[in-house]
N, C-alpha and C positions, 0 to 999 in steps of 0.2 A: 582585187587590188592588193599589192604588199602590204603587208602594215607598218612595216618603216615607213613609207611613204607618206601614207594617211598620216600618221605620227606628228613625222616633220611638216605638213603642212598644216594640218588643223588641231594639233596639241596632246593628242591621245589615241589609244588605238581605236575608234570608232567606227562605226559601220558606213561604207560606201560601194559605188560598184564605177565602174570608169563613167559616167554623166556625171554623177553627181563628185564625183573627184573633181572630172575637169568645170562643173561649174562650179564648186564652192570656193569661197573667196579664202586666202591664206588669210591665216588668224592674227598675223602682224597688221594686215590692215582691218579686219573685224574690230577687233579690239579697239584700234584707234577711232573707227568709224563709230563704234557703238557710245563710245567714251559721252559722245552729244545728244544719248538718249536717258541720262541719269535719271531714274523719277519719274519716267514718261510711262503714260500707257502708249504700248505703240501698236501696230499695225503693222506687218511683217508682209512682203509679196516677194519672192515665191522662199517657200519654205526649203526647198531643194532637200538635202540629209541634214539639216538644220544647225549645221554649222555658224553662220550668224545667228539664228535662233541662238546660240549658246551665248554668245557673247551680250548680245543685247539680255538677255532673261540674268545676268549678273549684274547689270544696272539700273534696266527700267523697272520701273512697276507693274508691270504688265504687259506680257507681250500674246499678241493675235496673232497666229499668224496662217496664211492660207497657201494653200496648194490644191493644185488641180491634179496630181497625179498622185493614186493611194500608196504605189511604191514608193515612191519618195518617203514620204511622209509615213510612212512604217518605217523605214530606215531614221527618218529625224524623231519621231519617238523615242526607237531605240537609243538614240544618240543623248537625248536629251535625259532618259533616265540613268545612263551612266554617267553624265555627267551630273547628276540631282539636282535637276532644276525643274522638271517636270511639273511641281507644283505652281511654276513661276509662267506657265504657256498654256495658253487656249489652244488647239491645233481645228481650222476649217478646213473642210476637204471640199473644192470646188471652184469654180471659174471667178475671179475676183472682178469681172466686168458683168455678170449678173447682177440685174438690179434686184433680184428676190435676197439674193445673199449679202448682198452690199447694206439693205436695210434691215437685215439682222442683226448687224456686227453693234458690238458695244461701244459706249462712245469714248473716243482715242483725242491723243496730246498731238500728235505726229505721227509719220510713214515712214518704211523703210523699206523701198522699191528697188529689186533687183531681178527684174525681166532676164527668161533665160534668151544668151547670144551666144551660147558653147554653139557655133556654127564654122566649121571649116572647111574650108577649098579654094583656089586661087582664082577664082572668078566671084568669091560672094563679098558683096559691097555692104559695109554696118552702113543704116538708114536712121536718123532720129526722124524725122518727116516722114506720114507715112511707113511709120517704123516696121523694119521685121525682125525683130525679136520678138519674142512669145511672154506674153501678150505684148503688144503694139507698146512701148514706150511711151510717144504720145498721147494714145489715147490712155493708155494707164493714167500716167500724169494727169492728166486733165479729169480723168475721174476723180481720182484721189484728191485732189483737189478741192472736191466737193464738201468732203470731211474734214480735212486740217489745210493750213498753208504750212506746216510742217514738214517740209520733205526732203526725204534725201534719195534719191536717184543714180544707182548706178550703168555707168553705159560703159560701151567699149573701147578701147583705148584706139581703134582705127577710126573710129567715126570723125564726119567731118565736123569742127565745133561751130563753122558759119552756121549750121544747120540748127543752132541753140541760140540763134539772134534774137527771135520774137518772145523767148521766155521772160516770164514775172524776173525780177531783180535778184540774181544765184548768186552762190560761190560755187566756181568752178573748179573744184582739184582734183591734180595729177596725180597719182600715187605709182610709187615705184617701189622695183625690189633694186637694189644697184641703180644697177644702169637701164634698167630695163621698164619700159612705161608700160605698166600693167594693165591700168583700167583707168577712168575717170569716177566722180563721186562729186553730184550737184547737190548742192544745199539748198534748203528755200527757205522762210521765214525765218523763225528766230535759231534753226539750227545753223543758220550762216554765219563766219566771223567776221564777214566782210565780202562785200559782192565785189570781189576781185577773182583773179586766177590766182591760188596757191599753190602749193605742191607739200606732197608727204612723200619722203623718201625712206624708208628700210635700209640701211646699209647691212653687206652682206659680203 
């Protein structure tokens, strides 16, 4: 990856390789997204190069965060010790739908659910139902669940949102760069402002 690139999107030259580029989230919405975990012990899925790791570990009180792949997560260490927060993150290595690992975890305020959906090609359909993202959205959700009603949920901006009819009472918002609808970000419990649709826009 250039490192202008990495720069301009995630705030410093930090370590990535093209996955974990095209999954991490720009840090103009990190930042805002994390803004609602002030204080919290949170609970972090999936740790990617740990890029939201950064932003939330400047506000919460503690952040957990798990990944299933060791690469990764050698890269969001690296990340996070140049960024000196490493003190501020637990890092789990392994499947966050394990019930062994799920009953290890310490106990948390709130979730910060960002299932990977870097999937492209002009035949793949984004699913909340039955989800295919890695791990399953759904059933994510629904685990997670278990431990806090705190959650925030990121999904993809092509998904269809009838398919978020049956959920507990969210806020659902838009976020944009410009013009451009980036991804979605459901809120549950007390991270909601308001169980409406809102939007967060980036002018650019």
């Amino acid at each position: 990856m250039k490192p202008d690139a990495i720069r301009e999107k995630f705030g410093d030259n930090y370590v990535a390789d093209d996955r974990t580029f095209m999954m991490g989230i720009d840090r103009r919405f990190t930042e805002h997204m994390a803004g609602r975990f002030r204080g919290h012990r949170v609970l972090e899925i999936c740790t990617g190069a740990g890029f939201t790791t950064i932003a939330l570990a400047r506000v919460a009180d503690r952040v957990i965060t798990v990944a299933v792949n060791p690469h990764h997560q050698a890269q969001a260490r690296k990340n996070l010790r140049k960024a000196r927060l490493s003190d501020s993150v637990t890092f789990v290595l392994g499947d966050i739908l394990d019930q062994s690992l799920l009953a290890g975890l310490p106990p948390i305020d709130a979730a910060f659910l960002d299932p990977d959906w870097a999937i492209t090609g002009p035949q793949h359909v984004y699913r909340f139902v039955h989800s295919n993202t890695r791990p399953p959205a759904d059933t994510l959700l629904e685990t997670i669940f278990k431990l806090t009603k705190n959650v925030a949920l990121v999904l993809p901006p092509l998904l269809d949102t009838d398919e978020l009819a049956g959920l507990p009472p969210h806020e659902c918002q838009r976020l944009y760069l410009g013009k451009s609808h980036e991804l979605y970000c459901l809120y549950f419990g007390h991270l909601a402002s308001s169980f409406t649709t809102t939007t967060f826009r980036v002018m650019i």
